[in-house]
Backbone atoms as SQL, in Angstrom:
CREATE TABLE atoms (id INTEGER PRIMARY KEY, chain TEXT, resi INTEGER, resn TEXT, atom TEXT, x REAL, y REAL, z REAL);
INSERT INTO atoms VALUES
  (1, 'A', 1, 'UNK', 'N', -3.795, -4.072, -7.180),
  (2, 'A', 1, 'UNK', 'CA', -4.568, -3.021, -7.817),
  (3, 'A', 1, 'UNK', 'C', -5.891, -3.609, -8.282),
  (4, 'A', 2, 'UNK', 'N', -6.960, -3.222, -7.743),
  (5, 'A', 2, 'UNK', 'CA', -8.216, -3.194, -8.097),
  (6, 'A', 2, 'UNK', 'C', -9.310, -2.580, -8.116),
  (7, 'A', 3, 'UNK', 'N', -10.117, -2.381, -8.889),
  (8, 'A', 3, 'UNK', 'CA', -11.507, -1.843, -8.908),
  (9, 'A', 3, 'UNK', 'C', -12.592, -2.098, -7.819),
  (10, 'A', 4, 'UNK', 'N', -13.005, -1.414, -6.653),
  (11, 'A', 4, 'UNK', 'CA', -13.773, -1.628, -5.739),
  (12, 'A', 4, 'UNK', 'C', -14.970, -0.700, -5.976),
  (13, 'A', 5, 'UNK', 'N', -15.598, -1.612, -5.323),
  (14, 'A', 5, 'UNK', 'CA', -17.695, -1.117, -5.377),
  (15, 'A', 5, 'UNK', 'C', -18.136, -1.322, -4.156),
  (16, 'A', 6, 'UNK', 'N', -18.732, -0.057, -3.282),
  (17, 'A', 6, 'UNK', 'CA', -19.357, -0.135, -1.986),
  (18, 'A', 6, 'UNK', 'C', -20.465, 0.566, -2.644),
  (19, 'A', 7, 'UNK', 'N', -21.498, 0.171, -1.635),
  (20, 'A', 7, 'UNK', 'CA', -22.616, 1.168, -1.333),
  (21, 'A', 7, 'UNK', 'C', -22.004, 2.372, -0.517),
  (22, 'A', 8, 'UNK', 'N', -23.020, 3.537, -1.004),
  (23, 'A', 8, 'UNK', 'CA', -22.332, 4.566, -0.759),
  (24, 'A', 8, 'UNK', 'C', -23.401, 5.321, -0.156),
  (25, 'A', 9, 'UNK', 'N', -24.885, 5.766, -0.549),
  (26, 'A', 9, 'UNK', 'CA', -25.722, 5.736, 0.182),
  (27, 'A', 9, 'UNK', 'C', -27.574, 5.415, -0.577),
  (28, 'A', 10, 'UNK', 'N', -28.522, 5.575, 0.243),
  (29, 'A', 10, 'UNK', 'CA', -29.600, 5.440, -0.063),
  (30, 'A', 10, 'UNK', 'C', -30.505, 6.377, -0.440),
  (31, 'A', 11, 'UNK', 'N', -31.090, 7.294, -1.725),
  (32, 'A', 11, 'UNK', 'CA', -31.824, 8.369, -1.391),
  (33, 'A', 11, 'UNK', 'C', -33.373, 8.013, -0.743),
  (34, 'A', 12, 'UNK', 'N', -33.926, 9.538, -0.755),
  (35, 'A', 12, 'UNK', 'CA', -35.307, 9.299, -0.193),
  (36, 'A', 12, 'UNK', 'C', -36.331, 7.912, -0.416),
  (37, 'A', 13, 'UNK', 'N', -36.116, 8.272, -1.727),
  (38, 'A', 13, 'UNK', 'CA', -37.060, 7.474, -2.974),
  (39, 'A', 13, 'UNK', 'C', -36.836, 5.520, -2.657),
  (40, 'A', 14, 'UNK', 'N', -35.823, 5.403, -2.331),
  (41, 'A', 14, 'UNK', 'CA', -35.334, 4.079, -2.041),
  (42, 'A', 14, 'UNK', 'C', -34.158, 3.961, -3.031),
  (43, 'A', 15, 'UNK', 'N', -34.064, 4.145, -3.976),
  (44, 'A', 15, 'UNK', 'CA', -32.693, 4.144, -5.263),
  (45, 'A', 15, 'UNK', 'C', -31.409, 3.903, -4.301),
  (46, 'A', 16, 'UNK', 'N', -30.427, 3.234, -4.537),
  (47, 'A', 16, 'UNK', 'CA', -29.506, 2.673, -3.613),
  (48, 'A', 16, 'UNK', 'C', -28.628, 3.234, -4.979),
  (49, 'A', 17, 'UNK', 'N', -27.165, 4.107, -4.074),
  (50, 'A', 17, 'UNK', 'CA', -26.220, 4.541, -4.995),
  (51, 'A', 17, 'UNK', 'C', -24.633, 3.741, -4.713),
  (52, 'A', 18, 'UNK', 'N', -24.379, 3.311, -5.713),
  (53, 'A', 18, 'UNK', 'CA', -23.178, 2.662, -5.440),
  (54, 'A', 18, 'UNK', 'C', -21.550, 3.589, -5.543),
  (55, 'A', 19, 'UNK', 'N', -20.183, 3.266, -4.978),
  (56, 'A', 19, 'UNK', 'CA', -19.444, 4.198, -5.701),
  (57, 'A', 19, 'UNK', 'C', -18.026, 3.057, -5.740),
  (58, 'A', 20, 'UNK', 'N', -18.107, 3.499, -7.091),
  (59, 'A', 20, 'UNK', 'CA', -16.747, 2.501, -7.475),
  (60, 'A', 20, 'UNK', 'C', -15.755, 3.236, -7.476),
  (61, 'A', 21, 'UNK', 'N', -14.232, 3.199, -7.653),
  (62, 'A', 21, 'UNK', 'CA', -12.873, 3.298, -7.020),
  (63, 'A', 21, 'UNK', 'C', -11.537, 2.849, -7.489),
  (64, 'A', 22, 'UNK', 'N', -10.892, 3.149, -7.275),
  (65, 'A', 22, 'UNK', 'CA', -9.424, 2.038, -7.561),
  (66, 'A', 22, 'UNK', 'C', -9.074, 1.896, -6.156),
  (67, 'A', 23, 'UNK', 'N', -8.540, 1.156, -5.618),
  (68, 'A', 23, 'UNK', 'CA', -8.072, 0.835, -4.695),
  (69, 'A', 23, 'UNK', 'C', -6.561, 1.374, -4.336),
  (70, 'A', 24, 'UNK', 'N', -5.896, 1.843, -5.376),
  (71, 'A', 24, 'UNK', 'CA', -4.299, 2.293, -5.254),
  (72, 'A', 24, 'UNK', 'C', -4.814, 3.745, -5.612),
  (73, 'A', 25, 'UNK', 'N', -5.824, 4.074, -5.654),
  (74, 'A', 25, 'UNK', 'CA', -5.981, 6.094, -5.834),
  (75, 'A', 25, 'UNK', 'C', -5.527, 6.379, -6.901),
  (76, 'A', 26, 'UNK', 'N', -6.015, 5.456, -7.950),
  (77, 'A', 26, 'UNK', 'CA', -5.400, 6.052, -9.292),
  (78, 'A', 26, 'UNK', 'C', -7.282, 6.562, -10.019),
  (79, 'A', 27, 'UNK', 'N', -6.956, 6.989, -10.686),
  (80, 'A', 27, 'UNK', 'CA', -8.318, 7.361, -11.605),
  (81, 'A', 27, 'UNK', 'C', -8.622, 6.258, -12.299),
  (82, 'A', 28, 'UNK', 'N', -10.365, 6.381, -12.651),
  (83, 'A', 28, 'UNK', 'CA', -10.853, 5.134, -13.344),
  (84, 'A', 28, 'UNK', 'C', -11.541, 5.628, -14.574),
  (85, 'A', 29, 'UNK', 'N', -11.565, 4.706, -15.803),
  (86, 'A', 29, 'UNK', 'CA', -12.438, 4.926, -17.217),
  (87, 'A', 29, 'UNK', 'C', -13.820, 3.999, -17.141),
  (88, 'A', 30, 'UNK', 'N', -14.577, 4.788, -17.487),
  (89, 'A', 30, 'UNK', 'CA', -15.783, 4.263, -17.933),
  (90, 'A', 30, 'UNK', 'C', -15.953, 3.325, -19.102),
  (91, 'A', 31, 'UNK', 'N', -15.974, 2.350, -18.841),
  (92, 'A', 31, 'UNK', 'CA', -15.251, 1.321, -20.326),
  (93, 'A', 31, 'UNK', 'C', -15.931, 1.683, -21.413),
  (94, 'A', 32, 'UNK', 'N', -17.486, 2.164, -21.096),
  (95, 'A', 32, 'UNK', 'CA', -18.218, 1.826, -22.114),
  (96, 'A', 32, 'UNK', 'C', -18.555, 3.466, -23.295),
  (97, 'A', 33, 'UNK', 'N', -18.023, 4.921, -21.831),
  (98, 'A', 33, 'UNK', 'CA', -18.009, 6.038, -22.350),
  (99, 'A', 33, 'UNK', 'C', -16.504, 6.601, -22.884),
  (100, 'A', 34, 'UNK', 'N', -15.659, 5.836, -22.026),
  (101, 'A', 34, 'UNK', 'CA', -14.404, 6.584, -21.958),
  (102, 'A', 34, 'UNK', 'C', -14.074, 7.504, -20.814),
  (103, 'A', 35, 'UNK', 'N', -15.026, 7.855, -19.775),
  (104, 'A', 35, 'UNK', 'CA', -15.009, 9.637, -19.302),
  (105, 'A', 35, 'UNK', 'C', -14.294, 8.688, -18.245),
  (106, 'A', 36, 'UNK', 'N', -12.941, 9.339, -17.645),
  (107, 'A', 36, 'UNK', 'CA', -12.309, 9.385, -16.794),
  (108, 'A', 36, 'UNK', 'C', -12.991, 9.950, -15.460),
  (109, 'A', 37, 'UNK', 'N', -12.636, 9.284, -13.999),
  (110, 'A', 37, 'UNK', 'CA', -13.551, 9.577, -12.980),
  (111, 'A', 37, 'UNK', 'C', -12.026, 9.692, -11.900),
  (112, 'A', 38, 'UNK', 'N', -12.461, 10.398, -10.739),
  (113, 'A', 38, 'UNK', 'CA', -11.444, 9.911, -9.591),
  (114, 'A', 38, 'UNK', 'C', -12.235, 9.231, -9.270),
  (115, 'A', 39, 'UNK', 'N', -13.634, 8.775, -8.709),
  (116, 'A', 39, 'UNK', 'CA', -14.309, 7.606, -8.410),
  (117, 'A', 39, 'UNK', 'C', -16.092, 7.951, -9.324),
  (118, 'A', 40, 'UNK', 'N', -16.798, 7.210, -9.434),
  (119, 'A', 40, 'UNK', 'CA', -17.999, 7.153, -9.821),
  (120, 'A', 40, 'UNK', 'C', -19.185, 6.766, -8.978),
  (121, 'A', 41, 'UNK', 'N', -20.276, 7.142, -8.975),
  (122, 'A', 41, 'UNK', 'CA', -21.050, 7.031, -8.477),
  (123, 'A', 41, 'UNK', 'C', -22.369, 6.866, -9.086),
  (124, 'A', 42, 'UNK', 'N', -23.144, 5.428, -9.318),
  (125, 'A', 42, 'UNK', 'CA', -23.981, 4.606, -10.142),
  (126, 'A', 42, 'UNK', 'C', -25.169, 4.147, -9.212),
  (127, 'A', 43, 'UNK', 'N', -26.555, 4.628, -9.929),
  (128, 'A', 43, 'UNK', 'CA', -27.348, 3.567, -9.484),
  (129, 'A', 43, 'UNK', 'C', -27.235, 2.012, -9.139),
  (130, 'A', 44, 'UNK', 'N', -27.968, 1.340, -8.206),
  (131, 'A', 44, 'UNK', 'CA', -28.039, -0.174, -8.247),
  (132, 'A', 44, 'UNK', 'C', -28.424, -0.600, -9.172),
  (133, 'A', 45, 'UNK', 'N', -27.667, -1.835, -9.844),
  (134, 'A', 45, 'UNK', 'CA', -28.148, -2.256, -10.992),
  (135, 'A', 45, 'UNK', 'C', -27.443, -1.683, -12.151),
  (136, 'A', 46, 'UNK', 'N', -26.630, -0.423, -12.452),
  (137, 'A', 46, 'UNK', 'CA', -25.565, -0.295, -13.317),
  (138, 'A', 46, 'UNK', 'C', -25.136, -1.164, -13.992),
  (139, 'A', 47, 'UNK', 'N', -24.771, -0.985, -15.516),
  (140, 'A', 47, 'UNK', 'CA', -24.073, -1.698, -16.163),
  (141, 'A', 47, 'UNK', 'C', -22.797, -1.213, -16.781),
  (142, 'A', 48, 'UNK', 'N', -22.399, -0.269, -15.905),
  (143, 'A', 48, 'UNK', 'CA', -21.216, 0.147, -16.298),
  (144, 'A', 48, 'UNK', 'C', -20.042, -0.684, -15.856),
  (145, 'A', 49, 'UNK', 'N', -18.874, -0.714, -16.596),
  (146, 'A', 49, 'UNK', 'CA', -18.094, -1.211, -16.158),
  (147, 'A', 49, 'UNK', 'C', -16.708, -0.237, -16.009),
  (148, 'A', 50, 'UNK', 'N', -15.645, -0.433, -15.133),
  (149, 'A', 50, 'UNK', 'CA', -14.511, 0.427, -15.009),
  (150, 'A', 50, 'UNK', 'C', -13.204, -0.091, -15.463),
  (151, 'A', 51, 'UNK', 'N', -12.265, 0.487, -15.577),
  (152, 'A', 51, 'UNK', 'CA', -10.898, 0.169, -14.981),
  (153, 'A', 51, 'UNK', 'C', -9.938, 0.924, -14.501),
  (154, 'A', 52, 'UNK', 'N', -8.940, 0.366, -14.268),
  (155, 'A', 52, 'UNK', 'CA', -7.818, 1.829, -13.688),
  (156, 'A', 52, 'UNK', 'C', -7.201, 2.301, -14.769),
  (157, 'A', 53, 'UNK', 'N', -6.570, 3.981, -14.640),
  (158, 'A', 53, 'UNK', 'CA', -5.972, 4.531, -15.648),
  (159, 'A', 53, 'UNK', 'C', -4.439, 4.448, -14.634),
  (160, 'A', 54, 'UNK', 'N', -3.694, 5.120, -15.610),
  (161, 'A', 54, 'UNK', 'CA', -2.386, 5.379, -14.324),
  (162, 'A', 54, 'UNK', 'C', -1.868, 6.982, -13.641),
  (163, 'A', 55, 'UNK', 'N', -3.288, 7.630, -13.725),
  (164, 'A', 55, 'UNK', 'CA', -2.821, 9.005, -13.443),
  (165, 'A', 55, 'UNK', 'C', -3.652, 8.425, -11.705),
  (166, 'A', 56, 'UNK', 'N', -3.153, 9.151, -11.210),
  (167, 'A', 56, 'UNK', 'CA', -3.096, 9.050, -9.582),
  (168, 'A', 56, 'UNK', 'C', -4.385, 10.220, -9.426),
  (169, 'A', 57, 'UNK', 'N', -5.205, 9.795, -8.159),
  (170, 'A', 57, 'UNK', 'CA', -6.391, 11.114, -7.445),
  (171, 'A', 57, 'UNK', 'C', -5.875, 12.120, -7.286),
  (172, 'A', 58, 'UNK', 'N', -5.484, 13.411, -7.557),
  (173, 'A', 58, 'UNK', 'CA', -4.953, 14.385, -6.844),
  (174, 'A', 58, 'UNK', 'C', -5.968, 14.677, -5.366),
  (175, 'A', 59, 'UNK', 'N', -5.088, 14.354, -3.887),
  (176, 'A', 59, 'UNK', 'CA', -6.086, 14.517, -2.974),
  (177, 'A', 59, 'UNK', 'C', -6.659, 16.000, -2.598),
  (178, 'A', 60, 'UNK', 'N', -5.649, 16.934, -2.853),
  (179, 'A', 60, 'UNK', 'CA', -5.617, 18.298, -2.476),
  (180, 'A', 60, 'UNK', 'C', -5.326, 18.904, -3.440),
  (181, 'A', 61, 'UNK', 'N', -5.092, 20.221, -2.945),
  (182, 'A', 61, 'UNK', 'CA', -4.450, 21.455, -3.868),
  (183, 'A', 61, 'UNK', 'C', -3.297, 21.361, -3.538),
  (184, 'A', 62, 'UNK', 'N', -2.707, 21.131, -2.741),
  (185, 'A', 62, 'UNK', 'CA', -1.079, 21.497, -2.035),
  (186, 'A', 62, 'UNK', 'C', -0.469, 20.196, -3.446),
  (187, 'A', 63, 'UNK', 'N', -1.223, 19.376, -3.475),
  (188, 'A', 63, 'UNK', 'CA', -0.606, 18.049, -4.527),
  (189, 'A', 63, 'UNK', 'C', -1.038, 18.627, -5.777),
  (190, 'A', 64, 'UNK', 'N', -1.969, 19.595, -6.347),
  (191, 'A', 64, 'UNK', 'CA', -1.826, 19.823, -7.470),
  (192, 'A', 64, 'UNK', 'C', -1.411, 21.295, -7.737),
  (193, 'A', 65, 'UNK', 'N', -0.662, 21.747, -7.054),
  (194, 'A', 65, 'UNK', 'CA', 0.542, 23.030, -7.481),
  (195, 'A', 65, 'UNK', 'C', 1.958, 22.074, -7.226),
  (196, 'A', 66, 'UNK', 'N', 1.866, 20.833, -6.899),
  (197, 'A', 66, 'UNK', 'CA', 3.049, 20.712, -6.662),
  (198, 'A', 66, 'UNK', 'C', 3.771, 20.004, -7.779),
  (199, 'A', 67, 'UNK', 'N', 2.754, 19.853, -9.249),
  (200, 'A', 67, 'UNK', 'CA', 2.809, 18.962, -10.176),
  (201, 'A', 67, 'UNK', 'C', 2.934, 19.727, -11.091);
């Protein structure tokens, strides 16, 4: 279980957007806000940091009527 960071894409302007993750599809906290994410998506250069929570991504709807 870990926290992963790809580039995710580039806008016009040049600003490079990163998107961080859990790697097991669980949801992540914003260490420094608290706000729970299924993944995030940060300028280059961010100083945010993450971790995993233990509630799982819901991928669909069929998975969240089924809960």
């Amino acid at each position: 279980m870990a926290i992963k960071k790809e580039f995710c894409f580039e806008l016009a302007d040049g600003t490079k957007l990163y998107r961080t993750f859990s790697d097991e599809g669980k949801q992540i906290i914003q260490n420094e806000t608290g706000v729970i994410f299924d993944d995030a998506v940060d300028v280059e250069g961010a100083t945010f940091t993450y971790s995993e929570v233990e509630t799982k991504v819901i991928q669909n709807q069929e998975e969240a009527n089924a809960n």
